[in-house]
Phi, psi and omega in degrees: 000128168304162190290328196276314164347274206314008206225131150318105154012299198237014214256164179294313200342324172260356124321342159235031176259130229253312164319333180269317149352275168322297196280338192214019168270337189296296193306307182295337164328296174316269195306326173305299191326315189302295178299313185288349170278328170288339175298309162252017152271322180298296175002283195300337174250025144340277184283340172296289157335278182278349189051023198229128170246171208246011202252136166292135174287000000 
């Protein structure tokens, strides 16, 4: 079983154990950048879509 299986989805916890760290910072490194930009293009294509915006007027 992988170290990251065994972990909660959202939880910090394994951001401070310095060995899970070591062994997945890199890949996550990679990957947050990937994510928080798709994260805030739906944000943004939102209100295009739905016509509703997800932004405080």
């Amino acid at each position: 079983m992988a170290p990251v299986a065994a972990t909660a989805i959202l939880s910090p916890a394994p951001l401070l154990r310095r060995d899970w760290l070591r062994a997945n910072g890199r890949r996550m490194g990679l990957r947050a950048p990937v994510g928080l930009a798709l994260w805030l293009g739906s944000l943004h294509l939102h209100s295009l879509l739905s016509g509703v915006s997800p932004f405080p007027a």
